[in-house]
Backbone as numpy.savetxt, mean C-alpha at the origin, in Angstrom:
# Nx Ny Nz CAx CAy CAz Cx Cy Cz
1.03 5.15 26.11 -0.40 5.41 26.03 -0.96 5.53 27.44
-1.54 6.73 27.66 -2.46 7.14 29.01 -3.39 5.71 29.18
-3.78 5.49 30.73 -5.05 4.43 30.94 -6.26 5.04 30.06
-6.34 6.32 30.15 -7.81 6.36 29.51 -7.87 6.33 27.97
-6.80 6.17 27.63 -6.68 6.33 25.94 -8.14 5.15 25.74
-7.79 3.52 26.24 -8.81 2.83 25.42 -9.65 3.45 25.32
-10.35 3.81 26.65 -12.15 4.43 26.70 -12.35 5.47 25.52
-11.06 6.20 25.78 -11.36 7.70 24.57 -11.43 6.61 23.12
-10.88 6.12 22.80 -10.61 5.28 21.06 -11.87 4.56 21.11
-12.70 4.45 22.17 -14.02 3.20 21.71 -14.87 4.39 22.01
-14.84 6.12 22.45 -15.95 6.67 22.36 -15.90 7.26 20.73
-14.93 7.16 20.18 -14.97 7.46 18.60 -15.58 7.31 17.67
-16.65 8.05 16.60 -17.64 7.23 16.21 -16.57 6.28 15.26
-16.70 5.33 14.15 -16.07 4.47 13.31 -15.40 5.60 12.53
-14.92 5.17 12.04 -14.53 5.43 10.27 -15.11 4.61 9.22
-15.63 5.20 7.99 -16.30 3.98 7.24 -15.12 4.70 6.15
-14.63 3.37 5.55 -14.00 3.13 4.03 -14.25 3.40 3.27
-13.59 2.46 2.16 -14.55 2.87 0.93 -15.56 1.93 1.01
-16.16 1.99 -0.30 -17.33 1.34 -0.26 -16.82 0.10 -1.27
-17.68 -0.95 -0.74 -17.57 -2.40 -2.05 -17.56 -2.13 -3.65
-18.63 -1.03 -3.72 -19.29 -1.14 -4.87 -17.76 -0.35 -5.75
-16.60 0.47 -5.21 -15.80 1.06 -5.49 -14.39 0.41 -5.46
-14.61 -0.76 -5.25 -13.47 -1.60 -4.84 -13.15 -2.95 -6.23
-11.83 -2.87 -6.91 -11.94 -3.50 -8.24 -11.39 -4.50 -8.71
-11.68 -5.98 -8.06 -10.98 -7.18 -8.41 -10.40 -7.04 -9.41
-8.70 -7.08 -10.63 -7.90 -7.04 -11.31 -7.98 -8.54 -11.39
-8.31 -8.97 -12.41 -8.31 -10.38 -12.57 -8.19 -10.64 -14.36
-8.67 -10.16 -15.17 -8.65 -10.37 -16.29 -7.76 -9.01 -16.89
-7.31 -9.46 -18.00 -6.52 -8.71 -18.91 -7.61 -7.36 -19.19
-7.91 -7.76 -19.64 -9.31 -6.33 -19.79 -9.26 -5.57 -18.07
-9.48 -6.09 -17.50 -9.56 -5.25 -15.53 -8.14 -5.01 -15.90
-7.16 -5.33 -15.80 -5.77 -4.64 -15.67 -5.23 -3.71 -16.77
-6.20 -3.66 -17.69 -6.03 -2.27 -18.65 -6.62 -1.23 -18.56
-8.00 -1.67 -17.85 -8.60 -0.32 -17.34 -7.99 -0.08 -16.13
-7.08 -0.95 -15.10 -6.42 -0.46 -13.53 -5.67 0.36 -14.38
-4.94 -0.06 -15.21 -3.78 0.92 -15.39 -3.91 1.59 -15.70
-5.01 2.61 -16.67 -5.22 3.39 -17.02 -5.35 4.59 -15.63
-6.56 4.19 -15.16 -6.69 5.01 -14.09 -5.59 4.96 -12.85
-4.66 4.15 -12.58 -3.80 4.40 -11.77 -2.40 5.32 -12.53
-2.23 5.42 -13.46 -1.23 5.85 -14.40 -1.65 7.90 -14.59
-2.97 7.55 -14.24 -4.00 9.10 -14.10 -3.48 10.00 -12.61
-3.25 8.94 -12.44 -2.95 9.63 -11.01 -1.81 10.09 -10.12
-1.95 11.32 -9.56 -0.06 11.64 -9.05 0.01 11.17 -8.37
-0.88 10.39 -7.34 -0.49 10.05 -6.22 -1.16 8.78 -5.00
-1.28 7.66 -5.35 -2.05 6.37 -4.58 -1.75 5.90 -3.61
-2.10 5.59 -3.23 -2.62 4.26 -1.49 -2.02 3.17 -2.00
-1.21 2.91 -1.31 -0.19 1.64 -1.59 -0.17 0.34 -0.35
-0.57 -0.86 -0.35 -0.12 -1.94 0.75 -0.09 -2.90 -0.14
0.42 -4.34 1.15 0.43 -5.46 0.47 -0.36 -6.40 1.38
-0.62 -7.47 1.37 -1.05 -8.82 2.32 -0.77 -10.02 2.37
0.01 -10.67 2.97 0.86 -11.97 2.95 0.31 -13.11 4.02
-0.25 -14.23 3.13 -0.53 -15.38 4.10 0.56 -15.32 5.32
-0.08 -15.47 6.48 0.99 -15.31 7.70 1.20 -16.84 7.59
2.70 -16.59 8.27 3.18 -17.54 8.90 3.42 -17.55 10.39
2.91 -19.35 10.62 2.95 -19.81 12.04 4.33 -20.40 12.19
5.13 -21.50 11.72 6.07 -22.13 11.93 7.06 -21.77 12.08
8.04 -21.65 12.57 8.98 -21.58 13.00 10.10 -21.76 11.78
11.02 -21.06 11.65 11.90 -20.98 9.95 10.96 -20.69 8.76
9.67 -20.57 8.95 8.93 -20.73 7.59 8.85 -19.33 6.92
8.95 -19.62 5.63 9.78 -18.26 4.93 7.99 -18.14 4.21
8.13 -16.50 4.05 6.74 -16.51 3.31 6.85 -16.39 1.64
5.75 -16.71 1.43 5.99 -16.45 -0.22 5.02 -15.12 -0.47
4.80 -14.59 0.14 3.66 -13.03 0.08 5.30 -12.07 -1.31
4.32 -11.15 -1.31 3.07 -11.05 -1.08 1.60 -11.67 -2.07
1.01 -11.82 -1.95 -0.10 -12.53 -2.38 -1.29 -11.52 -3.15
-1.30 -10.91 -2.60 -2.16 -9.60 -2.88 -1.79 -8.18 -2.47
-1.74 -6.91 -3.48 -1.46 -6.20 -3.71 -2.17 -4.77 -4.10
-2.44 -4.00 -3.30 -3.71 -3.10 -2.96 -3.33 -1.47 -3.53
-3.46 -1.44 -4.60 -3.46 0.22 -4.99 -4.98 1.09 -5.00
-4.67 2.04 -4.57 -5.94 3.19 -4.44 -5.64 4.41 -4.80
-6.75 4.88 -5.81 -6.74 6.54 -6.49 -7.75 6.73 -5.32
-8.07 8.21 -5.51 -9.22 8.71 -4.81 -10.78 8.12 -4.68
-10.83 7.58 -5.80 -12.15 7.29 -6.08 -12.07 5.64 -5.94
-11.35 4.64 -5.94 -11.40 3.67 -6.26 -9.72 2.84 -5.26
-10.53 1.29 -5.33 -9.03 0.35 -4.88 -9.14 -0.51 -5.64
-8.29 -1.19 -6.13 -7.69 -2.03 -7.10 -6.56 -2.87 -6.37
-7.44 -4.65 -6.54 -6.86 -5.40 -5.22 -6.46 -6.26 -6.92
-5.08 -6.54 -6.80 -4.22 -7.87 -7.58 -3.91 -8.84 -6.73
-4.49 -9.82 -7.11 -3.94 -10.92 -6.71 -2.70 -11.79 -7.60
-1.89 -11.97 -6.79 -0.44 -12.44 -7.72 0.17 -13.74 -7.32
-0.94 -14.82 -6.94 -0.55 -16.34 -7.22 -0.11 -16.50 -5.17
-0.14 -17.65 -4.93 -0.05 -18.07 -3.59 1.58 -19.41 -3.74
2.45 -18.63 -4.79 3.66 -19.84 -4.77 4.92 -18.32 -4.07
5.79 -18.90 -4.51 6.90 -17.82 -4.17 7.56 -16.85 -5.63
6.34 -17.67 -6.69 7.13 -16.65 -7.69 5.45 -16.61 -8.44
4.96 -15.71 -8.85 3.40 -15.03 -9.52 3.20 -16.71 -10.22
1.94 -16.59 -10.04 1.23 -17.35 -10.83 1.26 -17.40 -12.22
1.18 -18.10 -13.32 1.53 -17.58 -15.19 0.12 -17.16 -15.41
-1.01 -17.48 -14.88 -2.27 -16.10 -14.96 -2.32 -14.92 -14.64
-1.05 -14.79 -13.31 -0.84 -13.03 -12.87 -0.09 -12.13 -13.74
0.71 -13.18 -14.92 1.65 -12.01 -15.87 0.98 -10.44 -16.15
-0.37 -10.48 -16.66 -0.38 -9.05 -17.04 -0.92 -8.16 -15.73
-1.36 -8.94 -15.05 -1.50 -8.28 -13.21 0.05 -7.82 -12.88
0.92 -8.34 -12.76 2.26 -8.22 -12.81 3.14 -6.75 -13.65
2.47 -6.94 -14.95 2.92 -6.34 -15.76 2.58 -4.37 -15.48
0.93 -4.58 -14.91 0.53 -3.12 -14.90 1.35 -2.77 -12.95
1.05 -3.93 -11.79 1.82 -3.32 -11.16 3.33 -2.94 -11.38
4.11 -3.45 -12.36 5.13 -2.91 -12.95 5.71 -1.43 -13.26
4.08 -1.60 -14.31 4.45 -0.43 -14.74 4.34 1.23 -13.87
3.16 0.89 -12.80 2.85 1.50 -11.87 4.02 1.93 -10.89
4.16 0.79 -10.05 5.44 0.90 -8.72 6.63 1.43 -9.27
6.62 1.26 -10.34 8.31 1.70 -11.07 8.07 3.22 -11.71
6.68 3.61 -11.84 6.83 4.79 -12.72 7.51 5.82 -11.15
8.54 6.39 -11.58 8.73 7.77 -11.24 7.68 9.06 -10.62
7.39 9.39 -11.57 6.14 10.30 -11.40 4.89 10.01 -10.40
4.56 8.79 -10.17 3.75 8.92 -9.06 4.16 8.36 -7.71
3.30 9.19 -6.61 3.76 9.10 -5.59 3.12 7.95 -5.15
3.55 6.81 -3.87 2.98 5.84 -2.84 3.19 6.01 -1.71
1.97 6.38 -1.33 1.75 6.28 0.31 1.41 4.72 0.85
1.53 5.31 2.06 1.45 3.41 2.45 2.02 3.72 4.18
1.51 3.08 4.86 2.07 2.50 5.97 3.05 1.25 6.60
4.11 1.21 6.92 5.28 0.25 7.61 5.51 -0.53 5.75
6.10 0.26 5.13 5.86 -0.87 3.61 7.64 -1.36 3.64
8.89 -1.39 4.59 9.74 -2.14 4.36 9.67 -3.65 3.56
8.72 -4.54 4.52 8.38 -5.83 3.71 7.99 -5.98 2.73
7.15 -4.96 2.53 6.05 -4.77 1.16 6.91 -4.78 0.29
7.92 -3.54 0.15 8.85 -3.49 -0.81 9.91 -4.50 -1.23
10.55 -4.85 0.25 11.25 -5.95 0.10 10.79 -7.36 -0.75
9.45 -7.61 -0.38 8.83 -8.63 -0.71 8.50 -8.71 -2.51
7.96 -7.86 -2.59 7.96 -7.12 -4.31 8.83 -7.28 -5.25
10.36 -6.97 -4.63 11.51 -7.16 -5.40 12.18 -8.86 -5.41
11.61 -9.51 -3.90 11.84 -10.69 -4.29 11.03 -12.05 -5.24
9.76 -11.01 -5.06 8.78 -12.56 -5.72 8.58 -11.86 -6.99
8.29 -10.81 -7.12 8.42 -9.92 -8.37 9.13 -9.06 -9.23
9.98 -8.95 -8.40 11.58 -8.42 -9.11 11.04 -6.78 -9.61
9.95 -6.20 -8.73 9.16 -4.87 -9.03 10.43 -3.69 -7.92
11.12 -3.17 -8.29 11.61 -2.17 -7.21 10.63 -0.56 -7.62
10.00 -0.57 -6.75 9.06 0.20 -5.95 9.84 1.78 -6.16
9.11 2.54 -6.40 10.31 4.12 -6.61 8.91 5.25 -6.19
9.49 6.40 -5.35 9.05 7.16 -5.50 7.36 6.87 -3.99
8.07 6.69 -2.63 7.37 5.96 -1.55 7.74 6.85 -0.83
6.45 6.67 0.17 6.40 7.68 1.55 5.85 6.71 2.04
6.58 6.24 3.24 6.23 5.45 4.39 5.61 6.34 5.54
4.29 6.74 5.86 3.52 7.56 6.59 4.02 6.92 8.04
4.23 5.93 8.32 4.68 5.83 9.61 5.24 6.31 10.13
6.48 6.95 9.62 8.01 7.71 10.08 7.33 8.85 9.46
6.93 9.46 8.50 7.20 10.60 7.76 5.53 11.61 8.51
5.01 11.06 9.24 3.42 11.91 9.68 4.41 11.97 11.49
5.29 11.48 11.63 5.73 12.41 13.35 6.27 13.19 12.95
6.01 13.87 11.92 6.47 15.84 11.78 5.61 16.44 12.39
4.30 15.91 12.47 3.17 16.72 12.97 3.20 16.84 14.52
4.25 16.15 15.12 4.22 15.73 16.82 5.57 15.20 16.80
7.03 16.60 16.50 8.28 16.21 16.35 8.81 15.12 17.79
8.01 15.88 18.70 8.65 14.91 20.15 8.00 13.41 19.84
7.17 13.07 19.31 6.68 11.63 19.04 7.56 10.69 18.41
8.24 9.98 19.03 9.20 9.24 18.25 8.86 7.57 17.88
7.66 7.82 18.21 7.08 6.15 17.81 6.43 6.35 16.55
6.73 5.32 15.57 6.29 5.32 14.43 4.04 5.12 14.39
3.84 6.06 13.72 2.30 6.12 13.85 2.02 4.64 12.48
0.63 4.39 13.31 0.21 3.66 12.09 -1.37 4.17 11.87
-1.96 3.19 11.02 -3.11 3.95 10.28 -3.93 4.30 11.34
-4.69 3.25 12.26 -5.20 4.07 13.22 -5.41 4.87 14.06
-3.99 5.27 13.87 -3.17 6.25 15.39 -3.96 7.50 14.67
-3.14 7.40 12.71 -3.12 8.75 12.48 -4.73 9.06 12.08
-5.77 7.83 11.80 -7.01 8.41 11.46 -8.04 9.22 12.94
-7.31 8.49 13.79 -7.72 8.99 15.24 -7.49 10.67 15.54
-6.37 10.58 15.36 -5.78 11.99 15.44 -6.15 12.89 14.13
-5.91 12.55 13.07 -6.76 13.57 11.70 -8.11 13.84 11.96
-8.73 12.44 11.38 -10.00 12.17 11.10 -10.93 12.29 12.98
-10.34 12.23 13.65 -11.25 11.89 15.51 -12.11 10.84 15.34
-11.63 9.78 13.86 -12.37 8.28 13.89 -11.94 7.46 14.16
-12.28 6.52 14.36 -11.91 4.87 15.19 -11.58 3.83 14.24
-10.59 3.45 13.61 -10.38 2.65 12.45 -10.18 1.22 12.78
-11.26 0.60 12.66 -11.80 -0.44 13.05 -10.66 -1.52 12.59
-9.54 -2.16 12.92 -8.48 -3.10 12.49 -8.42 -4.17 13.24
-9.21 -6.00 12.67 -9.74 -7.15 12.60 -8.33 -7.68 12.91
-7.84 -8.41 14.19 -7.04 -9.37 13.94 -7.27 -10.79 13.45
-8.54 -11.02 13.60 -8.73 -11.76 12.93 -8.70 -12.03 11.39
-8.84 -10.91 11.06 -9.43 -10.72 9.45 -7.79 -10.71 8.75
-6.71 -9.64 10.20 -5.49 -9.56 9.43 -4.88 -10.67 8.76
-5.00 -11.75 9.89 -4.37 -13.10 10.29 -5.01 -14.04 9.16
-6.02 -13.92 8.33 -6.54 -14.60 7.59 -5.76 -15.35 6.25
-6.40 -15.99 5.48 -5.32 -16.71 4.29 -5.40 -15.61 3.08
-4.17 -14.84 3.02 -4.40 -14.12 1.74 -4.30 -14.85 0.34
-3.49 -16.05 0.67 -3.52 -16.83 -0.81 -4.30 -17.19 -1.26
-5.71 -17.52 -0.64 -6.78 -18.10 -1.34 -7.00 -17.33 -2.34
-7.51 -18.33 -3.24 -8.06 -17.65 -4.90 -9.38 -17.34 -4.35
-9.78 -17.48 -3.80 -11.53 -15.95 -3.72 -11.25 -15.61 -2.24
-11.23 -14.26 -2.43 -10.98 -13.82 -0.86 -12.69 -13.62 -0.59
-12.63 -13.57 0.98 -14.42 -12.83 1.08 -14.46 -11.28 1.22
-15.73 -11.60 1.78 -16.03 -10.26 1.46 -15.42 -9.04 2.61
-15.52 -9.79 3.36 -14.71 -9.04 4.94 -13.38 -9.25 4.46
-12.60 -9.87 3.92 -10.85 -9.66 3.47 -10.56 -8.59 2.30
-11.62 -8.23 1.09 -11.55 -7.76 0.34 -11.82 -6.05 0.53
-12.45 -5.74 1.39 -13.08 -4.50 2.32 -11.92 -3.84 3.37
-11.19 -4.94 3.99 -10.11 -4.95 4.98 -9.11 -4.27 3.99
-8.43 -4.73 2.84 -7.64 -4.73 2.11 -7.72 -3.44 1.15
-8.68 -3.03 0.84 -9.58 -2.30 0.14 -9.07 -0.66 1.08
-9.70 -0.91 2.03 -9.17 0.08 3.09 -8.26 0.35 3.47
-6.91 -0.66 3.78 -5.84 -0.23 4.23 -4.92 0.73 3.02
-4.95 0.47 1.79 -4.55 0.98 0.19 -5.23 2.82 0.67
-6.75 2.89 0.71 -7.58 3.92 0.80 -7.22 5.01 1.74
-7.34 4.22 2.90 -7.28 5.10 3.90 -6.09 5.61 4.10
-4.94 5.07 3.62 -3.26 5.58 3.73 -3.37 7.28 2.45
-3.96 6.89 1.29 -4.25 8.45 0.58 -4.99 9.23 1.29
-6.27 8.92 1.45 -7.01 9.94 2.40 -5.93 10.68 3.43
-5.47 10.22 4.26 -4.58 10.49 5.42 -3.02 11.31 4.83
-2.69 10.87 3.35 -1.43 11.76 2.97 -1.86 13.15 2.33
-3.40 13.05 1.78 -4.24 14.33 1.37 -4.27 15.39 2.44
-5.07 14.80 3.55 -5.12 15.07 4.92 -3.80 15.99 5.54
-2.82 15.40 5.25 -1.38 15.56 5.85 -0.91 16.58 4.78
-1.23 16.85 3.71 -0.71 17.58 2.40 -1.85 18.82 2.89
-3.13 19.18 3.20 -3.82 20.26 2.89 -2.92 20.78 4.65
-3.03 20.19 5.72 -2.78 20.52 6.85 -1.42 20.94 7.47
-1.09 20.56 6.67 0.98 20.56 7.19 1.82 20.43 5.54
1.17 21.40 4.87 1.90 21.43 3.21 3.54 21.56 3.36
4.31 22.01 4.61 5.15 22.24 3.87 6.30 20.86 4.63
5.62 20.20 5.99 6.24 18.73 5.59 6.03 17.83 4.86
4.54 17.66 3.92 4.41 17.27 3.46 5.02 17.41 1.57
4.81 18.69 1.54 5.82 18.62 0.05 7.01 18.45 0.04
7.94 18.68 1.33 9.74 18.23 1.49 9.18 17.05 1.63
8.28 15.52 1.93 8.14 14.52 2.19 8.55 14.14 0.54
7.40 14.57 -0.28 7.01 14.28 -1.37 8.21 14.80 -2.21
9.26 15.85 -2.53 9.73 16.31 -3.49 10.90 15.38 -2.86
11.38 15.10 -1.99 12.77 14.01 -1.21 12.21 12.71 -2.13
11.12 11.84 -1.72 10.91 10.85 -2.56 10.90 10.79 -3.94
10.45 11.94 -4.45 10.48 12.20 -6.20 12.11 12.10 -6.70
12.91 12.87 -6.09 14.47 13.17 -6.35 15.15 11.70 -5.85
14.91 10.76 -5.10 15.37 9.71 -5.11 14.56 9.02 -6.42
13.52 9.22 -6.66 13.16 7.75 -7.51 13.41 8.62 -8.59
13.87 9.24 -8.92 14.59 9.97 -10.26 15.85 9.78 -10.61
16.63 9.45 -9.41 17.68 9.04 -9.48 18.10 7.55 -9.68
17.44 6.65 -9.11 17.07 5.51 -9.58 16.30 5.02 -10.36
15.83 6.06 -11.12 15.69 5.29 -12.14 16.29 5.62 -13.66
17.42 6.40 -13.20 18.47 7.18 -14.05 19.99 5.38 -14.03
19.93 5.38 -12.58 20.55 4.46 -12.49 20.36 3.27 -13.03
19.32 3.15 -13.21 18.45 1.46 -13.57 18.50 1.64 -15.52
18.54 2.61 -15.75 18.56 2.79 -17.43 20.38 2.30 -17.63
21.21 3.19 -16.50 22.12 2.90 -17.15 23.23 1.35 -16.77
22.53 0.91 -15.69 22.73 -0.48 -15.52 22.61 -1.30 -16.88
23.64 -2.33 -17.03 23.48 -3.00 -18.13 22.83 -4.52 -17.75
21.66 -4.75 -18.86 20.36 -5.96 -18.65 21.39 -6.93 -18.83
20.34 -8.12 -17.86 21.24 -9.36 -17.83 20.81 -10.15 -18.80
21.08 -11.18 -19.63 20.35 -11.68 -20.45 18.77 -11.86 -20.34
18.57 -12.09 -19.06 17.13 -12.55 -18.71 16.26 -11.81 -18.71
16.76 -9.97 -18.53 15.89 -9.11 -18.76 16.36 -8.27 -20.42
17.22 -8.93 -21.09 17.16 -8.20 -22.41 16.12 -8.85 -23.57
């Protein structure tokens, strides 16, 4: 990064998110039948996760904790218990991100989601199909760029906005059972702004972006060809 980069990134006007009023606590069985509906509508969502950090030294996390999908119009924040295995109130929260992360047919964008995924399959036993990690997959647009972009790099460079990212706010407790209102907005956005930016990347550069998208489709087609013909262990028959 050039010296003058800071000055240029703070003459940027903001980026504004979504809005609160569009943003959809998943908490009751009724909220996770209407998430699923409208996420199941859709080819293609804003995908992250958020994990109480850890300070200590060996300390293993139990994240993720909360779980951030976004259609165009809307984010849909699950919260899935603060132990290392879902809460027995998150079952049908559980159940629709299930059915979601695993369907085939739609696509997830998302930024750096190794952990995310990793994390998913361990506390939730959810394997994730059918992902575009925008970090690696948006330096098509700048082949000599070999550093992985993240959300602000790329809203800077798309959008010429300033994506306002709180270390404080990152660093915060995602396990709490009521997040505020500044964690829920934070979270809200990172899901959001990763679609905006693969839309972005799809109208502007269609044809890395559809080899992005048709490579991820043909893997999670294949796995999940594989996963039918895997034989269930008692625990999942």
């Amino acid at each position: 990064m050039s010296e003058t980069a800071p000055v240029i990134e703070e003459t940027l006007p903001p980026y504004h998110g979504i809005a609160l009023s569009d943003v959809r606590l998943v908490r009751s069985r009724e909220d996770a039948e209407s998430a699923l509906a409208a996420l199941l509508a859709a080819d293609s969502i804003g995908f992250d996760t958020e994990s109480k950090p850890t300070f200590r030294k060996g300390e293993v996390s139990t994240g993720p904790h909360l779980v951030q999908l976004a259609t165009d119009s809307h984010a849909y924040l699950f919260q899935v218990g603060a132990g290392a295995a879902p809460s027995p109130g998150a079952a049908h929260l559980v159940e629709v991100l299930r059915a979601v992360l695993e369907a085939p047919a739609i696509l997830k964008v998302g930024f750096g989601l190794g952990d995310d995924l990793r994390r998913l399959r361990a506390k939730l036993g959810i394997e994730t199909r059918n992902v575009i990690d925008l970090a690696t997959a948006l330096r098509s647009v700048q082949p000599r760029d070999r550093n992985a972009w993240g959300a602000k790099t790329a809203v800077e460079r798309f959008f010429g906005r300033r994506l306002q990212k709180s270390r404080r706010i990152t660093t915060t407790n995602w396990a709490l059972p009521r997040l505020s209102e500044q964690q829920i907005q934070y979270a809200a956005d990172d899901a959001h702004v990763a679609l905006r930016l693969y839309r972005h990347w799809r109208e502007h550069f269609p044809a890395a972006a559809t080899s992005a998208a048709a490579n991820a489709a043909r893997l999670a087609s294949r796995a999940a060809v594989q996963a039918r013909a895997e034989p269930q262990s008692p625990a999942q028959a």
